[in-house]
N, C-alpha and C positions, 0 to 999 in steps of 0.2 A: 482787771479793769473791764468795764461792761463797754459793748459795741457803742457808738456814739454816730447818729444821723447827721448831716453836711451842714445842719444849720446848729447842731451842739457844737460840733467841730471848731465852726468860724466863731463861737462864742466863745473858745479855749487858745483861738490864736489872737496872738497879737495883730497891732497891725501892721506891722512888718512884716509880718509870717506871712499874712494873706496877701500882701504885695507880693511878696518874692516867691509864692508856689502860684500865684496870678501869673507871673513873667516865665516859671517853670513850666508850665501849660501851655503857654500863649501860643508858641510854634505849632503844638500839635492841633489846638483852635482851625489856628489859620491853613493848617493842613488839611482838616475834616474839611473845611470851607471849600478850599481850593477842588478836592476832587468833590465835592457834592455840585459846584458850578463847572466842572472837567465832565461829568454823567449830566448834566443836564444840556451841554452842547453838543454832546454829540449824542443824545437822544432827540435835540432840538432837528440838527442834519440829517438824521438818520430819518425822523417824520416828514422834514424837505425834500428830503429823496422820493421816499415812498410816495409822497405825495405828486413831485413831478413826474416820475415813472406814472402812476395813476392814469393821468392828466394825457403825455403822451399814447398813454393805447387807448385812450377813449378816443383822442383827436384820429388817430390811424382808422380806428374803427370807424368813424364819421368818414373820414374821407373815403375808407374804401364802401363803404356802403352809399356815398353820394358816385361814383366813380361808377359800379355796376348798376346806379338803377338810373345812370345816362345812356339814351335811347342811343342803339347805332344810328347814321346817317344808311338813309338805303340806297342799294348799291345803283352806280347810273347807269342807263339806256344801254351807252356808248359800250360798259364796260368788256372785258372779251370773260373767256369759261375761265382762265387762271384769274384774272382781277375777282370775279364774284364769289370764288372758293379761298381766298386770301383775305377779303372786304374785312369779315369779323375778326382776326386775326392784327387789323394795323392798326396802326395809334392815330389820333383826332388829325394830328399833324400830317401825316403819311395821307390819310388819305383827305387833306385840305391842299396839298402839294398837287396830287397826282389830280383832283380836281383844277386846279388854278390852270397847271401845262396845258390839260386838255383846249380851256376856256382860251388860252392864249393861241394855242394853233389854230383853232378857230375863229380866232377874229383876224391871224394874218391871212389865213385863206379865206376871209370875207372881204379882207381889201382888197385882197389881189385882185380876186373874182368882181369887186367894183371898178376896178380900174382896167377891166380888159374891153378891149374894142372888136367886136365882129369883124369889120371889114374897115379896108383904107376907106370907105365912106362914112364908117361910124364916127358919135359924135364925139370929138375929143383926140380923134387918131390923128397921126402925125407924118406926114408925106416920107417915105424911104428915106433911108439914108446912112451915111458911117458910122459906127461907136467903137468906141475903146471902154477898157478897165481902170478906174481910177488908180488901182495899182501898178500895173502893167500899161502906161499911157501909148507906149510904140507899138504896142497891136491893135490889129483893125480888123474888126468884121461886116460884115452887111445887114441891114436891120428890114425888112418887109415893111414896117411901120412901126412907128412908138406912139406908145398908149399915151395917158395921162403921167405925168410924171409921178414919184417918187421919193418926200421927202428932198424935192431940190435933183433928183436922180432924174435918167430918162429911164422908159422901158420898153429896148427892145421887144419887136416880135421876129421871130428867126425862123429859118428851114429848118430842117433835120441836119444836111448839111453844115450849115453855121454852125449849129448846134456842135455837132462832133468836131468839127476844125475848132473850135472853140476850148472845147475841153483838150483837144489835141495841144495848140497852142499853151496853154494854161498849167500841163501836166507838166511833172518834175521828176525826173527819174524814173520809177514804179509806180509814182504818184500822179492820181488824176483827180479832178475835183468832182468829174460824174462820169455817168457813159449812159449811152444810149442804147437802150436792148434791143432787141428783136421784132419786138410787138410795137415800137415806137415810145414804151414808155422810159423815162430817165431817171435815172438812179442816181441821187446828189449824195453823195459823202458828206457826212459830217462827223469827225471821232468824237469832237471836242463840243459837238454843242450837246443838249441835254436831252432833246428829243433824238437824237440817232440821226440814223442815214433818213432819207426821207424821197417821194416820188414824184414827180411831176407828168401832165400827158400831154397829147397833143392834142389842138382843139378840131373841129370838125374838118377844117382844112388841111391840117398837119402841118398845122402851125406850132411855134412854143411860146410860151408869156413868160420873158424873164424877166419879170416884174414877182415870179412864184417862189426865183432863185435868192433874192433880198439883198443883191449884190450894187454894188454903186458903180454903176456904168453914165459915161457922157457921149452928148455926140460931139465928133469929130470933122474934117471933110475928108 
């Protein structure tokens, strides 16, 4: 019997025959089907992928090339020799922070310094007299004169003495909230606030404005 091509073949089957090797097939049909659309999805993922990966290191790229060719901030006046060998070294942030503190201490020692009075004759000064600590209301000390008030506060002006009985009074155990050095200038504790300890002087007379301390004090009699 001579070879016979697929369309002699189907001319020699009934059709029955061609029904029933139709249904003997069919499985393996839908099997080619199934993985040729099984390779085509995860060829489809696999172009997804490569594509997002793509996408993310161009985006990287972009940003770090926008990120170095941002101008530093240059470094301020005020700063000290470690602040200006650190400047290029901090984030936008770090040094928006240490800018802000600065601006902020200097505008409380700008109130301060507008609320202070020369002399019991200056304008605004306020005749001698007693204050206390709004904390501690049973102590009393002696005030030379009060400035301009404070937020609803008075502000003593004190000796040197006041000063120390003050901080004497005030101390807790080991604990003191300042001292008074040598040279007259005072040394405020602070662990907890942001800026640190910090200084206060005396003014021409050797006087103190603690109105510099930010403490809420009232008068008394």
């Amino acid at each position: 019997m001579g070879d016979y091509d697929e369309d002699e073949l189907d001319q020699h089957l009934t059709e029955h025959e061609i029904d029933a090797e139709f249904e003997r097939t069919q499985s393996i049909g839908n099997a080619i089907n199934a993985l040729y659309r099984a390779e085509q999805i995860m060829a489809d993922a696999v172009a997804a992928e490569r594509r997002d990966r793509m996408i993310a290191e161009v985006l990287d790229q972009i940003s770090e090339e926008s990120t170095m060719s941002q101008p530093i901030p240059p470094v301020p006046e005020w700063a000290s020799d470690t602040l200006r060998r650190l400047w290029p070294t901090l984030t936008d942030d770090d040094r928006a922070a240490l800018i802000g503190d600065h601006d902020n201490a200097v505008l409380r020692e700008t109130a301060a310094q507008l609320r202070h009075t020369d002399s019991a004759d200056s304008l605004g000064a306020q005749p001698a007299g007693m204050f206390t600590i709004d904390s501690n209301p049973h102590l009393k000390w002696h005030a030379e004169r009060f400035e301009e008030p404070w937020n609803g506060w008075v502000t003593p002006v004190v000796t040197r003495e006041t000063l120390e009985n003050l901080f004497a009074d005030l101390a807790d155990g080991d604990y003191s909230p300042g001292a008074v050095q040598e040279d007259g200038c005072v040394l405020v504790y602070m662990p907890d606030y942001d800026d640190g300890d910090y200084y206060i002087e005396p003014d021409a007379d050797g006087l103190y404005h603690l109105v510099e301390l930010g403490w809420t004090f009232d008068k008394c009699d």
